[in-house]
N, C-alpha and C positions, 0 to 999 in steps of 0.2 A: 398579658391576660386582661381581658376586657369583663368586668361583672358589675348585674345589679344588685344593688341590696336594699331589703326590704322590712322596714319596723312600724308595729303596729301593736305592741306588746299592751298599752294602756291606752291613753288617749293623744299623743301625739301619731300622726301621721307619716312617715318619714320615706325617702326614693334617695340613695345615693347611686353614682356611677364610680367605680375605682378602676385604675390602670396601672397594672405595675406597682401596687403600691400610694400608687398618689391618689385623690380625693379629687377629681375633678366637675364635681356639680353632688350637693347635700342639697336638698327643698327638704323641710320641717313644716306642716301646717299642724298649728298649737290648739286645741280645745279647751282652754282654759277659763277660756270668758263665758261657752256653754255649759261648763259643770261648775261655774262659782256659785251660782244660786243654790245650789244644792249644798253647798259646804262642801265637794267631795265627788269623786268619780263616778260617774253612774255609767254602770257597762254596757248597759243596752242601747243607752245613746253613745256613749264610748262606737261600739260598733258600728253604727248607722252613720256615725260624721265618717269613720273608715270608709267606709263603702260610697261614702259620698267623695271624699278625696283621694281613694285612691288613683283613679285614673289621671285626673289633671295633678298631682304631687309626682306621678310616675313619668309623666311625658313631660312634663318642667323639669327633671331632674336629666331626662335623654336627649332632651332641646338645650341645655346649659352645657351638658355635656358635647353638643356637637354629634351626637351618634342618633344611631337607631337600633330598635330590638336585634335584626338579626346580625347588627355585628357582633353583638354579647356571644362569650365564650362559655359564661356560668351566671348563676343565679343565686342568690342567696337570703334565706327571712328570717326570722328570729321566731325561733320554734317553743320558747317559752324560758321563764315562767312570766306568768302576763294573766292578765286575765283573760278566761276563755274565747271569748264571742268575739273580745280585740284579736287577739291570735292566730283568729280562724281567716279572719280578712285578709292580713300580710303574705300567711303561710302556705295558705293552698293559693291563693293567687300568683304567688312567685312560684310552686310547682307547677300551676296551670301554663304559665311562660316556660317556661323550663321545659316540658313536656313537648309541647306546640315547638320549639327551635331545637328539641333534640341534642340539649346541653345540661351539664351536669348541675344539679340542685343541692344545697349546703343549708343543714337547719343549723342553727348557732344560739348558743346558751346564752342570754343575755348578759347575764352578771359575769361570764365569762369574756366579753363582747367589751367592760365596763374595767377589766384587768388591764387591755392595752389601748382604750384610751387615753391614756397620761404621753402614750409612745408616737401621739400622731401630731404635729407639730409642724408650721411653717406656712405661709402663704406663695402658691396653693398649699392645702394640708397634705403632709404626705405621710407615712409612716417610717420613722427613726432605728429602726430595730438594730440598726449596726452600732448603734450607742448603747442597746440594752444589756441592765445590770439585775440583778439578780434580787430582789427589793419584797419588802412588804408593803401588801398595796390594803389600803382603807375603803370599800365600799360604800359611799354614805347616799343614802337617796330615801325617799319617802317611805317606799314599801320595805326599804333592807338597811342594816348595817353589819358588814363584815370585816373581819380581817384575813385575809389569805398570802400567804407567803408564794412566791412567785420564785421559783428554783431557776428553772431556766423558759425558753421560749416554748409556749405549751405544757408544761409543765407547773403545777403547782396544788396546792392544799390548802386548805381551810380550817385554820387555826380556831375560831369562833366566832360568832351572831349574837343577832337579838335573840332575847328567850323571851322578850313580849313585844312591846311596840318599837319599831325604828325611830332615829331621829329624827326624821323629817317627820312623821306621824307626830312624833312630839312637839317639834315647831306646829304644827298645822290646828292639834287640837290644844296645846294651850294660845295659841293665836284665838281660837275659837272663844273659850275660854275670855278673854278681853275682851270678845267683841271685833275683832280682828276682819276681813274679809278673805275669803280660801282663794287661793293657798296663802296662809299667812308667814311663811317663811322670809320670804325674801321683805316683806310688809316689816317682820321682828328686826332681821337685819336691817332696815335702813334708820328706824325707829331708834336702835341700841345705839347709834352712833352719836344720838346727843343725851345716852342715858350713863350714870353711875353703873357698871356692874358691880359694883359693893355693896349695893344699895340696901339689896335684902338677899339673904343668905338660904340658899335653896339647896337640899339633896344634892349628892354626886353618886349616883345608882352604880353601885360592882367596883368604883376607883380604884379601891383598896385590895381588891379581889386577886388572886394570883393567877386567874386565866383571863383566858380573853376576848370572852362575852360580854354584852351590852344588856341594859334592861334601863328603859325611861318611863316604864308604867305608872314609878312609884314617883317619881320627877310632876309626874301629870298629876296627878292625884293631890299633891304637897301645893301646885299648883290654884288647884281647885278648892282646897281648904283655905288657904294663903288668902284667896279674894271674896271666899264668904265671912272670912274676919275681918276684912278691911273692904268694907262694900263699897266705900265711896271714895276709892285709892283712883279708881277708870276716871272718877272726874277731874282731874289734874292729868294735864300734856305731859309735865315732866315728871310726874311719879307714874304712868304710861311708861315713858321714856327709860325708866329707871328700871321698871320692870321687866321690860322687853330686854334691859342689856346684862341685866340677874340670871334671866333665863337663857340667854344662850352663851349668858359665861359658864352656866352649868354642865350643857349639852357638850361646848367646845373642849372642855379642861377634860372630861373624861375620855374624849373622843380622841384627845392629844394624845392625852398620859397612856393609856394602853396601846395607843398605836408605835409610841415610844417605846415603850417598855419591852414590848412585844421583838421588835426592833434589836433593842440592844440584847435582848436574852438569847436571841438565835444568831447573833454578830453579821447582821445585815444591814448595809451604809445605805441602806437605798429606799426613801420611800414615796410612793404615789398613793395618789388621792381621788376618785374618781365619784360619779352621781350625781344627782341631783342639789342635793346641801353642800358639797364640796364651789358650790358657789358663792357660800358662805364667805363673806371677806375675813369674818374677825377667823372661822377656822384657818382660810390658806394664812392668813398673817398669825398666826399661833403655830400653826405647822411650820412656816419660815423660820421662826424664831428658834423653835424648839431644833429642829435640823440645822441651824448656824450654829449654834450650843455645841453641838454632837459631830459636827463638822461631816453633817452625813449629806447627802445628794437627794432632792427634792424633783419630784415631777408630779407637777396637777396638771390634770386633765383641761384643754382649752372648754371656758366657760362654754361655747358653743357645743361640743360636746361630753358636755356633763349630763345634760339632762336627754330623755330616750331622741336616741337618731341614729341613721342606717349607716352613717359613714363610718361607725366602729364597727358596726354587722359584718360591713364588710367590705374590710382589712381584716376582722381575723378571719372571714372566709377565706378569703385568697393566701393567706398563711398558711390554712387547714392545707386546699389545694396543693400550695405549691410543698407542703410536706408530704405530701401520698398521701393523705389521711382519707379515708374511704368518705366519699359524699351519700348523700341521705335519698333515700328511697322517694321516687315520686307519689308515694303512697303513704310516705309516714303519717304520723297526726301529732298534733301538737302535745308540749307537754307540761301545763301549765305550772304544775308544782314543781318543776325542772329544778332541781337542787345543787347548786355549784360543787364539784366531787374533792 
């Protein structure tokens, strides 16, 4: 089976080719350096850089690949959740191909898409499925944090979310918060590595909680009080430094311990990590840690695709496929609030 897939959910642009499973040509064009000045994604130009790359992101990815549209068997985009005007770009343009070669069309749930990313591994990337174990998987990315138990292949449940801001949200705005430039995550992270995290002792929002929801509102907030009492903490590198590694000792220890916990309460050895912040070193090295402990099996997503890209879209398409599982109407629409089931 020969299929494209197509991501365009936020503001990266993404064209993979899959074969059988293997990953033979991913192009990602990033908009990130467009939407820093703003702090923050703006969807209208979100859309517009889409519609500016998706053609040349679509034919670099069919040119790496060695093919061309009509040897494709299938098509597949990320039908949502995303924001809207980005959505629209990926998703009827891969039914428009789809339609036009008279082959079958596959909308795919992102967060769903972000479950077997942990499963695609190896240079080239291919997808591992005859290794898969039956795991709870940690969602962590900007707009989402979840935890979902993963039963078997296609199958799973959602244990619980954020009930206000995601983690990466909360990296981003108290990055902002210091003065930081967007996205400041990865900024916090490099930052934290010559800081104390003992430094100053911030919130652990839901820790202690017996289920297993997230909430960083109150993290942000503690945040924001924290540096109008210490106004002139930002003029110092290393109390900078100290804070940035305060703050995402906060973020990681809660992020661990319920994904842990979670883990051992339903006797599941197995856990993966996938999204945008699962780029996070001190999390995968917290997560390491805490799975040698427990003597339990660990799979992070390749940093490459952690953050949004079509090469997860689709491999679980071609999964969907080669399960019978009925593909998607050349007519559907997308569906932004698309809720992991």
């Amino acid at each position: 089976m020969l299929l494209l897939a197509l991501e365009t959910s936020c503001d990266e642009t993404s064209a993979a080719v899959i074969r059988d499973g293997a990953v033979l040509a991913s192009v990602v064009s990033s908009q990130i350096k467009l939407h820093a000045e703003y702090g923050g994604v703006v969807p209208e130009l979100a859309a517009r850089e889409h519609l500016r790359n998706f053609l040349p992101v679509t034919q670099a990815a069919l040119h790496e690949a060695h093919v061309t549209a009509a040897q494709l068997d299938a098509v597949a985009a990320t039908q949502g959740p995303g924001l809207p005007t980005a959505l629209l770009v990926g998703f009827k343009a891969g039914q428009a191909i789809a339609y036009a070669l008279r082959k079958p069309f596959v909308g795919i749930n992102h967060h769903e898409a972000h479950l077997y990313s942990p499963w695609i591994a190896g240079n080239p990337p291919r997808a591992e499925f005859e290794r898969f174990e039956p795991n709870v998987s940690l969602i962590v990315s900007g707009g989402h944090t979840m935890l979902v138990q993963v039963e078997s292949e296609l199958k799973h449940r959602v244990l619980g979310g954020t009930i206000d801001d995601a983690a990466g949200e909360c990296f981003d705005k108290a990055g902002k918060l210091m003065g930081l430039p967007y996205p400041a995550g990865p900024i916090i992270d490099r930052l934290a590595e010559q800081g104390n995290s003992k430094a100053f002792d911030f919130p652990r929002p839901l820790l202690n909680d017996a289920n297993d929801d997230f909430s960083f509102s109150g993290l942000k907030t503690s945040i924001r009080y924290f540096l109008r009492d210490h106004p002139t903490l930002l003029e110092n590198e290393q109390s900078l430094c100290d804070l940035c590694a305060s703050v995402q000792s906060a973020i990681v220890e809660v992020l661990v311990k319920k994904t842990m916990r979670a883990a051992k309460r339903l006797g599941v050895k197995c856990i993966t990590a996938s999204g945008g912040v699962s780029c996070n070193r001190s999390l995968r090295t917290e997560l390491a840690k805490a799975c040698d402990r427990q003597r339990f099996t660990l799979r992070l997503a390749d940093k490459s695709l952690c953050t949004d890209n079509a090469a997860m879209i689709g491999i679980l398409a071609e999964r969907k496929l080669r399960a019978e599982q009925n593909a998607s109407a050349y007519d559907d629409e997308i569906i932004p609030g698309w809720q992991l089931a």
